[in-house]
C-alpha positions in Angstrom: 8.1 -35.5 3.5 4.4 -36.2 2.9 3.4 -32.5 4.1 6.3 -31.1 1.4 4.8 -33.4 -1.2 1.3 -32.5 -0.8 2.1 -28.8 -0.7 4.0 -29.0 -4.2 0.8 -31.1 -6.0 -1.2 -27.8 -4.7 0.8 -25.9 -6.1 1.2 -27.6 -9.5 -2.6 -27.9 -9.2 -3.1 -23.7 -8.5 -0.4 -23.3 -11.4 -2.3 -25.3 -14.0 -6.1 -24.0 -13.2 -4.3 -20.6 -13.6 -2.7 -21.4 -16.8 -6.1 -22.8 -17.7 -8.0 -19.9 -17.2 -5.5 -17.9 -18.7 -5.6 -20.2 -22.6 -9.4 -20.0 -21.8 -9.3 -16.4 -21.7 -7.3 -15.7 -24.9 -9.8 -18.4 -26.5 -12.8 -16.5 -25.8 -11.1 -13.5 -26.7 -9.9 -14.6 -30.3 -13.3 -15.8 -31.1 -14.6 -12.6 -30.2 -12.1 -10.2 -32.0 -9.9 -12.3 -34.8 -7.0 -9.4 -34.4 -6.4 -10.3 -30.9 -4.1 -13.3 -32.3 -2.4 -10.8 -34.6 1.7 -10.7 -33.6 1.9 -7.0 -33.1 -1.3 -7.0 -30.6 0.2 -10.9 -28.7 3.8 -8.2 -28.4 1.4 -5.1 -27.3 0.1 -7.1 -24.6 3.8 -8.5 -23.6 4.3 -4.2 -23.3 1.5 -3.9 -21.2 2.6 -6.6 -19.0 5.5 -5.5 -18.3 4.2 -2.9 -16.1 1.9 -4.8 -14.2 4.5 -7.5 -13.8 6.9 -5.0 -12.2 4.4 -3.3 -10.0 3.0 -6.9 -8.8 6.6 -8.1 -8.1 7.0 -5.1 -5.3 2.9 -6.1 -3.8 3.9 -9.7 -3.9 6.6 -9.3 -1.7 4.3 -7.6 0.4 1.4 -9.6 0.3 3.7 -12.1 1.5 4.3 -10.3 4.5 0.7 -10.0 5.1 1.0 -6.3 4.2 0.0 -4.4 0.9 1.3 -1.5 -0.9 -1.6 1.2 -2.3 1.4 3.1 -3.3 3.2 1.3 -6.5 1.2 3.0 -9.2 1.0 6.3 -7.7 5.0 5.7 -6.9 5.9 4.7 -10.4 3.6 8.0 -12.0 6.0 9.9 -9.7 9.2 8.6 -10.3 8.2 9.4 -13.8 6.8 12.9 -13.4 10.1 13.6 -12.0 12.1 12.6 -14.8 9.6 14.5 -17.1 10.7 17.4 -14.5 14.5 17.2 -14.9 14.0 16.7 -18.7 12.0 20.1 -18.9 15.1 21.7 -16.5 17.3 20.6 -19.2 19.2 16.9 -17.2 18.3 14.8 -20.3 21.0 12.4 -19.7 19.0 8.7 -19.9 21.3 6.9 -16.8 21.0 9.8 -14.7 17.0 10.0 -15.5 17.6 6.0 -15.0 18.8 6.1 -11.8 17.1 8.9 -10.6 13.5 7.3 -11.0 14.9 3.7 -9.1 16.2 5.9 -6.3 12.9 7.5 -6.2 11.2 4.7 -6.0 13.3 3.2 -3.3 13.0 6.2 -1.2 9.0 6.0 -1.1 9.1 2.4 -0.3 11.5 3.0 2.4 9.7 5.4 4.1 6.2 3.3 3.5 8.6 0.8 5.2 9.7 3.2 8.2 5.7 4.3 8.8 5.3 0.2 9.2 8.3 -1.0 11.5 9.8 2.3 13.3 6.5 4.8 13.6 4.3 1.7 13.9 1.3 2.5 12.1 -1.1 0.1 13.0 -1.6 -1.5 9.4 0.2 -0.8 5.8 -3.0 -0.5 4.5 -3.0 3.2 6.6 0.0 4.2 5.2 0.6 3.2 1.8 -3.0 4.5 0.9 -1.8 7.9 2.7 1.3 7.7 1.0 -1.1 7.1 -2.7 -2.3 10.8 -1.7 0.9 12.5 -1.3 2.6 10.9 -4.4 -0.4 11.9 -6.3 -0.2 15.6 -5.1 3.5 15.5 -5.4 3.3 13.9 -9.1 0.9 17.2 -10.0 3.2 19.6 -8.7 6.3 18.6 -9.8 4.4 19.1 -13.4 2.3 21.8 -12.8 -0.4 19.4 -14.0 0.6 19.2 -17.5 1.5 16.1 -19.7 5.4 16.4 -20.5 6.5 14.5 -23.4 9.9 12.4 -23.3 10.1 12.4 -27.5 12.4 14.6 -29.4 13.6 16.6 -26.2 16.9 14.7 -26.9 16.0 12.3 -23.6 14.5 9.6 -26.0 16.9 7.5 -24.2 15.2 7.2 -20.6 12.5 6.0 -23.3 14.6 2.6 -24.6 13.8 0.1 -21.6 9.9 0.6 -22.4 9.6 1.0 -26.1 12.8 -1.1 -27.6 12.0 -4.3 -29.5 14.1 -7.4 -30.6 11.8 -8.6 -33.8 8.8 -7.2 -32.0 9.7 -8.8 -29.2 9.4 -6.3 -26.3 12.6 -5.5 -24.4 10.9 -4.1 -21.3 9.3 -8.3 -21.2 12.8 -9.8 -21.5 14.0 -7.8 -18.6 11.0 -8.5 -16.7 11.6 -12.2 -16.9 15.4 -12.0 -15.9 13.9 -10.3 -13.1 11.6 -13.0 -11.9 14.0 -15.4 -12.2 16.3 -13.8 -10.4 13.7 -12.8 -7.5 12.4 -16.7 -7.6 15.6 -17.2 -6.4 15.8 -14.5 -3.5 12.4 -16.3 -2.2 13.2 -19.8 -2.4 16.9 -20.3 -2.3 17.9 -17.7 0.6 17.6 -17.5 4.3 16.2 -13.8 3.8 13.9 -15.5 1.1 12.5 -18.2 3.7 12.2 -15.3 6.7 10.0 -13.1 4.2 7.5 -16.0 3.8 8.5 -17.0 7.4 7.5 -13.1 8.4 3.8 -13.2 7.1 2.9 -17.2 7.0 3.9 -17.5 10.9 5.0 -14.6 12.9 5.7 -16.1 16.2 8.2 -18.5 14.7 9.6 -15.6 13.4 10.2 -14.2 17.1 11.6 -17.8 18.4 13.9 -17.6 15.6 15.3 -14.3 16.1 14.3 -12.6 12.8 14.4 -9.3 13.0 10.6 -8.9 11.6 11.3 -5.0 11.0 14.4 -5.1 8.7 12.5 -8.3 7.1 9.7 -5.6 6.3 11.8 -2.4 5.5 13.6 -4.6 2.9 10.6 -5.7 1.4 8.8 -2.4 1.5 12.1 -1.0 -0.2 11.8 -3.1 -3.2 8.5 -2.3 -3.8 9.4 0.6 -4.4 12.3 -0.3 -6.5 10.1 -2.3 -8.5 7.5 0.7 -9.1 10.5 3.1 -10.0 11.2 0.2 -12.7 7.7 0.3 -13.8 7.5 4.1 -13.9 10.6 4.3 -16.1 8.9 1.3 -18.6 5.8 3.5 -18.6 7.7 6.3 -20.0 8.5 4.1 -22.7 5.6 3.1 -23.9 3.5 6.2 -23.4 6.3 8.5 -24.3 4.7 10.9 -21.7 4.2 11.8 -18.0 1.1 12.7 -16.4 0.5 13.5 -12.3 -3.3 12.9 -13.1 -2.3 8.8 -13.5 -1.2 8.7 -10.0 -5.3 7.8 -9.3 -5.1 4.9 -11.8 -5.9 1.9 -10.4 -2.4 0.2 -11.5 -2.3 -1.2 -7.2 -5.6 -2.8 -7.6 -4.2 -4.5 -11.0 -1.2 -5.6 -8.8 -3.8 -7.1 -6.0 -5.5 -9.0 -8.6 -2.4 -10.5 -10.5 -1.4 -11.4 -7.3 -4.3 -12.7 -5.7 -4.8 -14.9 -9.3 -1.8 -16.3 -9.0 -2.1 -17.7 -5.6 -1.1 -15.1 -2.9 -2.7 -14.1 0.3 -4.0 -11.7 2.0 -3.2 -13.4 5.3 0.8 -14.0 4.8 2.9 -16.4 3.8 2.0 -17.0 0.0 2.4 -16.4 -3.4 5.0 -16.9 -6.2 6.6 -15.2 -9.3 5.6 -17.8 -11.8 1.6 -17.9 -9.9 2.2 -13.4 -10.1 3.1 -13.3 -13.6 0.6 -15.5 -14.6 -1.8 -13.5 -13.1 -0.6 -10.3 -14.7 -0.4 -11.7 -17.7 -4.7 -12.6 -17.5 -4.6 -9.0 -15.9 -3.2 -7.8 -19.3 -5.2 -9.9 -21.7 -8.4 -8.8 -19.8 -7.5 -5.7 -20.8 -6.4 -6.0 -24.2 -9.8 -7.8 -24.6 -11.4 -4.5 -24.0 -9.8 -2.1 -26.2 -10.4 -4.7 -29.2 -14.0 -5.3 -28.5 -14.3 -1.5 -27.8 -15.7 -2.1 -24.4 -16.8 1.1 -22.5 -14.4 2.4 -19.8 -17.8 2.2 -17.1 -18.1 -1.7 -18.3 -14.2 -2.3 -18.0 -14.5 -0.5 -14.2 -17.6 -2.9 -13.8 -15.7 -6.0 -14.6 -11.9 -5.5 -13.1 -13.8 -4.6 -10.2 -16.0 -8.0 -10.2 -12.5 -10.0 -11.4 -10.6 -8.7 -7.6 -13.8 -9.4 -5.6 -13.6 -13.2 -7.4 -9.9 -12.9 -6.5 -10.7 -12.3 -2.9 -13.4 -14.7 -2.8 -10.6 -17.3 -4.1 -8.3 -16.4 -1.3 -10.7 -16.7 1.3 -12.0 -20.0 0.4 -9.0 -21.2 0.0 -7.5 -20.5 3.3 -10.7 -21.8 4.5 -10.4 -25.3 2.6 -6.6 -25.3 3.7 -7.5 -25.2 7.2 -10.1 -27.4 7.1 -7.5 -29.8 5.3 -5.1 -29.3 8.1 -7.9 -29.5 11.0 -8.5 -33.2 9.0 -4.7 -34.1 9.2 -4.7 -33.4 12.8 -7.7 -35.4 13.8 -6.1 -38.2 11.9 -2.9 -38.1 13.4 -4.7 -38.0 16.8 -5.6 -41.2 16.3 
């Protein structure tokens, strides 16, 4: 009872200092640039968030796992370029485009999945940045390297989930919310919830309990990819284009840092929705900060980059405190 006490005060703790740093973020950023607080630029970076957010959800579930997937941006530019594909062949239906890009999505995820558990590649990490390279070839050919454009080619629906607005109040955000709230409650109120944290936070429980580790992996590998066909079909949206060339962008290392922000691991058995989407939504005002202050792309490279080595850092030491705090614990009840 102590233990499960103590655990939600760190959490409340790690919530708060994130939300902290978050308020002190768009505070420094308001100061700097008076249009940041503006209500189409707070609803632009709601838009922008959405993406991250949905790519994040997929390398949370990972992350969890003590895995990663390099593959979410470069999957949700394909799943995209595909659409823009069937759209120039004439299939402008929006549900089939719709369904189309989430099967996509789910099909690279399974096989980064399959690589993992069946073909037992020693570390995701191998795979999912292999699988980066093909989807980023792939995404090229599929559109003979050329932007295609979603708007008047009489597809403008596949183009509603990322660009629609209630008030100015980005759809793609609402959704995105219904969707944590309804993965919150796959990770903390199922038995396939507790074996995902169960799967990365302590794997030889995992054995004595009989959870079948490699389905626990596959399934979260799979929505991953789910997740980044989601994304790619939000990107559409809001760009109103496709381009293979935006397979290289760094939208994984984005995911990493929201993640890593909001209180995951790289060593299994952490992380949150609430702690994820507060870190994409600092991800997102980081980057909003930029464009309005007119910050060079080199300078913006500079800085993200600096923002996921802190992220790291964070992890690390605080695996380190944690088991310093549980070395402590166990003296004590030695005694």
């Amino acid at each position: 009872m102590a233990n499960s006490t103590k655990k939600k005060n760190s959490s409340l703790v790690q919530y708060i200092g994130t939300f902290a740093a978050l308020i002190i973020l768009c505070v420094i950023i308001a100061v700097a640039s008076p249009n940041f607080l503006k209500y189409s630029n707070l609803m632009s970076v709601l838009k922008q968030t959405s993406f991250n957010a949905l790519v994040s959800t997929g390398m949370l579930l990972c992350l969890i796992t003590a895995g990663i997937d390099l593959s979410v941006g470069a999957n949700a530019t394909f799943a995209a370029c595909v659409a823009g594909a069937m759209v120039q062949a004439g299939i402008k239906n929006a549900a089939v485009l719709f369904i189309v890009c989430v099967v996509i999505g789910a099909l690279v995820g399974l096989a980064n999945g399959l690589l993992l558990t069946r073909l037992h590649l020693p570390h995701p990490f191998v795979s999912t940045l292999g699988m980066k390279n093909v989807l980023w070839g792939a995404a090229l050919i599929v559109t003979a390297s050329q932007m295609i454009s979603f708007s008047g080619t009489g597809a403008d629906g596949i183009m509603w989930l990322g660009s629609a607005t209630i008030g100015g109040f980005p759809i793609s955000f609402i959704i995105v919310v219904i969707l944590y709230i309804l993965m919150h409650i796959l990770l903390t109120r199922t038995a396939l919830g507790r074996s995902i944290y169960c799967v990365g936070g302590n794997p030889e429980a995992t054995r004595l309990s009989g959870i079948n580790s490699a389905n626990v992996l596959t399934f979260c590998y799979l929505m991953s990819g789910v997740f980044a066909g989601l994304a790619g079909i939000v990107s559409i949206g809001r760009s109103g284009i496709c381009n293979g060339a935006n397979a290289i962008q760094p939208y994984d290392t984005d995911a990493i840092a929201a993640c890593i922000i909001g209180g995951a691991s790289f060593m299994g058995g952490k992380g949150t929705m609430l702690g994820t989407m507060l870190g994409a939504l600092i991800i997102a005002v980081l980057r909003n900060g930029f464009t309005l202050l007119s910050v060079s792309s080199a300078v913006q490279n500079l800085v993200l980059g600096l923002v996921i080595i802190g992220a790291v850092l964070l992890d690390v030491v605080r695996e380190q405190s944690e088991a310093r705090a549980r070395r402590i614990e166990a003296a004590k009840q030695a005694k």
